[in-house]
C-alpha atoms as one frame of an Amber mdcrd trajectory, in Angstrom:
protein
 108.548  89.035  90.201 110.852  86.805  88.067 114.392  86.574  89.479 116.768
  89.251  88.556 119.703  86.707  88.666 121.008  86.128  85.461 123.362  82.887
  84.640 126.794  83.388  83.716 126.700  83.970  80.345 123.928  86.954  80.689
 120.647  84.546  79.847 117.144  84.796  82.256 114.958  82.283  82.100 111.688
  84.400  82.645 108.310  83.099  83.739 108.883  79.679  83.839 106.196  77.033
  83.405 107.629  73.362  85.375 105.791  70.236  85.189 106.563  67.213  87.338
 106.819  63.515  86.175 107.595  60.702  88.069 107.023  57.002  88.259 106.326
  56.228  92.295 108.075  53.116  93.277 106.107  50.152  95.035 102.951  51.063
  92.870 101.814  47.684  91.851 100.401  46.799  94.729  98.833  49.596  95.933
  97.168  50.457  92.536  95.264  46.897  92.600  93.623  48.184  96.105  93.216
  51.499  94.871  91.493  50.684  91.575  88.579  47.618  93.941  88.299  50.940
  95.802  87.252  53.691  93.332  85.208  50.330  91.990  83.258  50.007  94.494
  83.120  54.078  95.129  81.283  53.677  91.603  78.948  51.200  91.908  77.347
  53.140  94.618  77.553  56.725  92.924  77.276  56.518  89.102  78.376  60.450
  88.831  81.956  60.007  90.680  83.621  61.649  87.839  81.703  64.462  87.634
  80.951  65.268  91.203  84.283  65.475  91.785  83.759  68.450  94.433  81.163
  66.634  96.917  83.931  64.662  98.530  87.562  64.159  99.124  88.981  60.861
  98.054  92.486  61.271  99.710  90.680  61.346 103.719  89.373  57.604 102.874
  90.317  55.483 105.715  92.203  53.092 103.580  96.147  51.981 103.314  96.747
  52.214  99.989  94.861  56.124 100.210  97.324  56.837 102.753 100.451  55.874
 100.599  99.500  57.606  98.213  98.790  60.992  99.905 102.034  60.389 101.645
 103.505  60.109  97.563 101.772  63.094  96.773 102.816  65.005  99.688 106.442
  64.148  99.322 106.155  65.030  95.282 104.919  68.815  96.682 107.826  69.122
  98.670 110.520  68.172  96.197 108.376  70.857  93.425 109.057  73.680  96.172
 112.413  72.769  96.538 112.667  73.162  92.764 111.152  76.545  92.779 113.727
  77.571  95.362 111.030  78.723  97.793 113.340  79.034 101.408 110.473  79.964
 103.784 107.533  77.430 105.270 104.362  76.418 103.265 101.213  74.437 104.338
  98.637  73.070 102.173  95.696  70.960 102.222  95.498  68.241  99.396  91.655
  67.468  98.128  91.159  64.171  95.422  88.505  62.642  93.700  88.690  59.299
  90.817  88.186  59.863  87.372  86.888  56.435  85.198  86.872  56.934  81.461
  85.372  54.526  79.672  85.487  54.599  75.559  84.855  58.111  74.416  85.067
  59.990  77.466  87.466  62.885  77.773  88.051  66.465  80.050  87.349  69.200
  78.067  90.269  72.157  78.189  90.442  73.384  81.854  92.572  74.420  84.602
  92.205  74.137  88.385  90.652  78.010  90.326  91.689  78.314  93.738  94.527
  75.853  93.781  98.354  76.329  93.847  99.667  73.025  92.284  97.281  70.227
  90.285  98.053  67.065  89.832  97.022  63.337  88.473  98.084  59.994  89.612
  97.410  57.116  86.868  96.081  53.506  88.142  95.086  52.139  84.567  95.993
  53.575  81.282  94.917  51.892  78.455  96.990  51.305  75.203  97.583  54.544
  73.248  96.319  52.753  69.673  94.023  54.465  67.431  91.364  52.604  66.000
  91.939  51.764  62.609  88.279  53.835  61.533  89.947  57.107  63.192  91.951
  59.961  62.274  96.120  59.142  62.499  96.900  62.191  64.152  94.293  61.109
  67.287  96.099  60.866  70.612  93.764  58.807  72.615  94.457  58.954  76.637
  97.081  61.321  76.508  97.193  64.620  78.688  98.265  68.250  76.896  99.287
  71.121  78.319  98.887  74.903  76.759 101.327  77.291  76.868  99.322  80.219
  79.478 100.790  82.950  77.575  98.850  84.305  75.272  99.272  84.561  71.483
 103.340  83.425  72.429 102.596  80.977  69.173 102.643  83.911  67.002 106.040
  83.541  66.347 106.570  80.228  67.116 109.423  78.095  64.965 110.765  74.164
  65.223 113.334  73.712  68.566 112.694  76.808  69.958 111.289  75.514  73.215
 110.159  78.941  74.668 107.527  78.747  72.513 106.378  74.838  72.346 101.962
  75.795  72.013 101.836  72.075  73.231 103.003  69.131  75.668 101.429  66.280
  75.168 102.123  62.997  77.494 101.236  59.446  77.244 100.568  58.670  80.610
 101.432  55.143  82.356 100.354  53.474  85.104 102.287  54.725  88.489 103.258
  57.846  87.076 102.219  60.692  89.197 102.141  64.252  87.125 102.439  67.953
  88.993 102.375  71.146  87.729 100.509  74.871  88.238  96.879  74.704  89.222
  96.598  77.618  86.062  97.759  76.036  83.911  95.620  75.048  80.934  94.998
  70.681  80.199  92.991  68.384  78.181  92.751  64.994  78.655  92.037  63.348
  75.367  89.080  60.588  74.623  90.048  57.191  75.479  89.117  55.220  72.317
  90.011  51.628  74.031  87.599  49.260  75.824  89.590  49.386  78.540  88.911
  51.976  81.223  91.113  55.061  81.951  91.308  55.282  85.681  93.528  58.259
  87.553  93.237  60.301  90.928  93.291  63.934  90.414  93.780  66.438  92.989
  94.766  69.792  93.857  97.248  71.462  96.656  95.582  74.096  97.661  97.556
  76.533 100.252  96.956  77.409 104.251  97.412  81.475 103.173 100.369  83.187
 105.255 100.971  86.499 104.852 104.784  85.606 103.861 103.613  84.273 100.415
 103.354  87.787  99.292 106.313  88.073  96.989 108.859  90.801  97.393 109.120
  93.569  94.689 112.838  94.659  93.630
């Protein structure tokens, strides 16, 4: 259940939604390796993108895998610390590549059977639209949907409680987290360039002591 702590003034902040975005330090490097990798990955299996679930990308025997597992480990921790959880918990992280070339996008989607989702960006192209397309296009970004439904109905400018829509320009070395439920679309990449990222989920050991307490 949400908190029953309210802040000084009275106010709850109730069913909160929190995405994580941060740029990992020392990426430069380690992106090169990681982007020959998923390369090569590629030219033996033309389907990596879509298969995603025959494999897992982050138990490669590879340095660069390793930092960033170790990245994406330490970015689960700080989230839980965030959430205030005070008691042990154990996951196991699964990973595949994603390479979008021009026109390919994820449709809407979210991530069954996982606690936290996340993406790590190697190579983002430029965020222009082509001159033949539609202004309002965002090509290569990443949106998020508000999982409550029908809280647009009474949406109005600045209140952020009811934003239907995050959208992010991703970059390369950014690293994104959030809830495995929660609702994305990863919009066409209308460059030449390819859009290359690591996905992956967190997906819990289960311990009985995850059952929340009711009040």
């Amino acid at each position: 259940m949400p908190s029953s702590q309210a802040d000084a003034e009275g106010f709850y902040d109730l069913w909160p939604t929190t995405l994580l975005r941060r740029s990992l330090p020392g990426h430069a490097a380690a992106n090169a390796e990681l982007l020959r990798l998923i390369a090569a990955m590629e030219a033996e299996k033309a389907d990596l993108t879509t298969d995603y679930r025959s494999g897992n990308l982050l138990t490669v025997d590879n340095p660069a895998i390793a930092w960033l597992r170790d990245c994406i480990n330490k970015t689960v921790i700080d989230y839980l610390k965030r959430a205030g959880l005070d008691y042990a918990v154990n996951w196991s992280l699964q990973g595949w590549a994603n390479v979008n070339r021009r026109g390919d996008y994820h449709d809407p989607h979210n991530h069954p059977h996982a606690y936290l989702s996340g993406t790590y960006y190697l190579q983002v192209p430029a965020a222009e639209t082509p001159r033949e397309n539609r202004g309002d296009l965002r090509p290569g970004a990443i949106s998020f949907y508000d999982p409550r439904s029908a809280a647009n109905m009474t949406a109005i400018r600045g209140d952020r409680q009811i934003e239907a829509e995050f959208t992010h320009h991703p970059k390369a070395g950014e690293i994104l987290l959030w809830p495995a439920f929660l609702m994305h679309f990863v919009h066409p990449n209308l460059a030449e360039e390819k859009r290359v990222s690591i996905s992956f989920n967190a997906t819990l050991k289960w311990s009985d002591d995850y059952l929340p307490h009711q009040n």
